[in-house]
C-alpha positions in Angstrom: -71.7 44.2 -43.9 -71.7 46.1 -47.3 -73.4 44.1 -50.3 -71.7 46.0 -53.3 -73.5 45.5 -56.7 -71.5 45.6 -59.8 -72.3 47.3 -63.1 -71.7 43.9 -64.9 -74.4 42.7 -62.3 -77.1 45.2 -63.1 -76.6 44.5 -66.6 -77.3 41.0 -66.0 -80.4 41.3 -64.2 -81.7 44.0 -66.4 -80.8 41.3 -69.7 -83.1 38.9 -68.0 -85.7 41.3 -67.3 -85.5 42.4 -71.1 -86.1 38.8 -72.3 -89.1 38.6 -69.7 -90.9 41.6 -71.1 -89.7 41.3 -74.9 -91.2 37.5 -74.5 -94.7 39.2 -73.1 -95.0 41.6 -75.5 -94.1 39.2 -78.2 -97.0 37.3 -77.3 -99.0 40.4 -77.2 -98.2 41.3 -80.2 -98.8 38.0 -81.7 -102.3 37.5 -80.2 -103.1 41.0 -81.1 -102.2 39.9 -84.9 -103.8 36.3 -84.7 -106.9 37.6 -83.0 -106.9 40.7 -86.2 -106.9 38.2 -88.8 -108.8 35.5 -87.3 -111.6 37.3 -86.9 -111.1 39.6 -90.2 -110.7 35.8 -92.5 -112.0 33.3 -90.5 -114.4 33.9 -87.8 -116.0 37.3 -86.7 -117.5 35.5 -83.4 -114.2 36.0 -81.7 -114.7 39.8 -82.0 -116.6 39.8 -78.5 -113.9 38.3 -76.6 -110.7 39.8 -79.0 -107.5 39.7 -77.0 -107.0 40.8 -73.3 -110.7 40.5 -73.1 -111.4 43.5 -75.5 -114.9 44.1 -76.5 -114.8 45.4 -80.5 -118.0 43.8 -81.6 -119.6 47.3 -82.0 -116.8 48.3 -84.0 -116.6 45.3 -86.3 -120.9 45.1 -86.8 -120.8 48.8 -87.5 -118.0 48.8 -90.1 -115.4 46.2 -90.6 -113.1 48.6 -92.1 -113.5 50.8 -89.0 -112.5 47.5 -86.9 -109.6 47.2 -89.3 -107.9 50.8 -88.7 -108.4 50.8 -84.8 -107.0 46.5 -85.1 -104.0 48.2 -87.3 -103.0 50.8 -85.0 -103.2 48.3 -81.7 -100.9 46.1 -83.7 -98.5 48.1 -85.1 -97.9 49.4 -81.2 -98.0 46.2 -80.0 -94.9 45.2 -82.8 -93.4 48.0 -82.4 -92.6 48.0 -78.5 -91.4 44.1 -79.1 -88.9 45.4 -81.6 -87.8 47.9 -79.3 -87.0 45.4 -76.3 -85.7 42.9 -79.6 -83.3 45.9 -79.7 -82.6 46.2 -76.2 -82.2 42.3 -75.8 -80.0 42.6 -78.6 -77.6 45.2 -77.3 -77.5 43.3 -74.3 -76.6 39.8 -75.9 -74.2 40.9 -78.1 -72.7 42.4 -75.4 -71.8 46.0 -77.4 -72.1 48.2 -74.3 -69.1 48.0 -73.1 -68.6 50.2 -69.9 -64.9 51.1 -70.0 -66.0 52.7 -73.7 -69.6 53.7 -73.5 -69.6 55.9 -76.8 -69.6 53.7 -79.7 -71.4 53.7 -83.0 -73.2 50.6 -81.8 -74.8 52.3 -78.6 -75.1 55.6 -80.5 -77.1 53.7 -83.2 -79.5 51.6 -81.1 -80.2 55.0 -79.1 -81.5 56.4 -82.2 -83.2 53.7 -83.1 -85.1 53.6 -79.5 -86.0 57.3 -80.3 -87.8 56.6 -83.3 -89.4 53.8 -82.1 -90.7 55.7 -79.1 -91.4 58.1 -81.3 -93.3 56.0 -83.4 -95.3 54.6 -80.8 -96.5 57.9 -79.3 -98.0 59.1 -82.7 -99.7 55.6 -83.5 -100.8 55.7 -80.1 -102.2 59.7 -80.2 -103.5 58.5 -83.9 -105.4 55.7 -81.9 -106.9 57.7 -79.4 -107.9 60.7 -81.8 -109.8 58.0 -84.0 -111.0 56.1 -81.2 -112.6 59.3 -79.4 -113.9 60.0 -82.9 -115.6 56.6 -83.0 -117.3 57.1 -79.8 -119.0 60.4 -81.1 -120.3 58.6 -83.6 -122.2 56.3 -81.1 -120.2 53.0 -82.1 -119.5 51.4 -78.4 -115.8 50.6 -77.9 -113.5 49.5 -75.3 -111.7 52.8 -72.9 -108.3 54.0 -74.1 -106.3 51.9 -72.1 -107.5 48.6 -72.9 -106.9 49.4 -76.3 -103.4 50.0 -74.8 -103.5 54.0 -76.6 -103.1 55.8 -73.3 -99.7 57.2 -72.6 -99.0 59.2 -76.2 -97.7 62.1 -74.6 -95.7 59.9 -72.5 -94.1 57.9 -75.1 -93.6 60.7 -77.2 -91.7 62.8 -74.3 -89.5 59.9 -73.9 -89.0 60.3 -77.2 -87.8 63.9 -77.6 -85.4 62.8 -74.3 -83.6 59.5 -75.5 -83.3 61.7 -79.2 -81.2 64.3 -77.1 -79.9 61.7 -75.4 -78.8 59.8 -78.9 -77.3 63.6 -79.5 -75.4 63.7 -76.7 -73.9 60.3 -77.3 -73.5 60.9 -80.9 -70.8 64.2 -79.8 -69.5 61.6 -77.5 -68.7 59.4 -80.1 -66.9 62.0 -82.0 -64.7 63.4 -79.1 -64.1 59.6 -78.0 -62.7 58.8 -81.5 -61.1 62.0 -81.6 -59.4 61.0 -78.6 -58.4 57.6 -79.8 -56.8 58.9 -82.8 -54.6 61.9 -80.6 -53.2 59.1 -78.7 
């Protein structure tokens, strides 16, 4: 007994696995951001416990402003990997990638826009570890590069440099596909 899986099926599954992740880091994101400004305007006690168990209070009781560019770059990762599974949620829903067509301006689009967000997130993420590791030569204690969720730059900005060819390729796709339509 064969068990065939259908296209339309994968999609399905990988929809609801979108929504599972975009909701987690959506409330990363957002904890990231409350537990920035909480302790920033509010209360700097929480700054021992920050989010995912993070330990900045050597940051924040040597400079606060320090504490603010290291918070910064965290958060602006953290938002921008939700808005890239917002896009790829979003693509999903709306139901634009359509299989019998797959080079339209709407796919061509979002895979440029996952380029540069990848892209953006590799250099805030190599930003963050270049000013983390300069941090720790200057004897302030901090939390290893991965719990500041930094690690993987090179990573994300290899992905990068592949979904931009990729956007390439799809974007002379595009062109032969309409040039197609209109021969016909």
């Amino acid at each position: 007994m064969e068990i065939k899986i259908s296209s339309n099926q994968i999609l399905k599954l990988l929809y609801v696995l979108s929504w599972i992740i975009f909701i987690g880091v959506c409330i990363e994101a957002g904890g990231f951001i409350f537990n920035t400004l909480f302790t920033l305007f509010i209360n700097p006690v929480g700054v021992g416990n920050f989010w995912n168990k993070m330990d900045l209070s050597g940051l924040y009781q040597y400079d606060s402003g320090y504490f603010l560019v290291v918070t910064s770059f965290v958060n602006i990762i953290a938002v921008m990997k939700a808005i890239m599974f917002y896009l790829i949620v979003k693509i999903l829903h709306d139901k634009k990638l359509n299989l019998s067509q797959p080079f339209n301006t709407e796919v061509g689009r979002f895979i440029f826009n996952i380029s540069y967000l990848t892209l953006g997130i590799g250099l805030f993420s190599y930003w963050g570890v270049k000013h983390t590791e300069w941090l720790i030569k200057k004897g302030i204690a901090m939390p290893s590069i991965e719990t500041l969720q930094f690690g993987g730059a090179d990573v994300w900005l290899f992905m990068a440099v592949v979904v931009f060819v990729i956007a390439h390729i799809f974007k002379r796709g595009i062109a032969i596909q309409t040039e197609n339509e209109l021969t016909v």
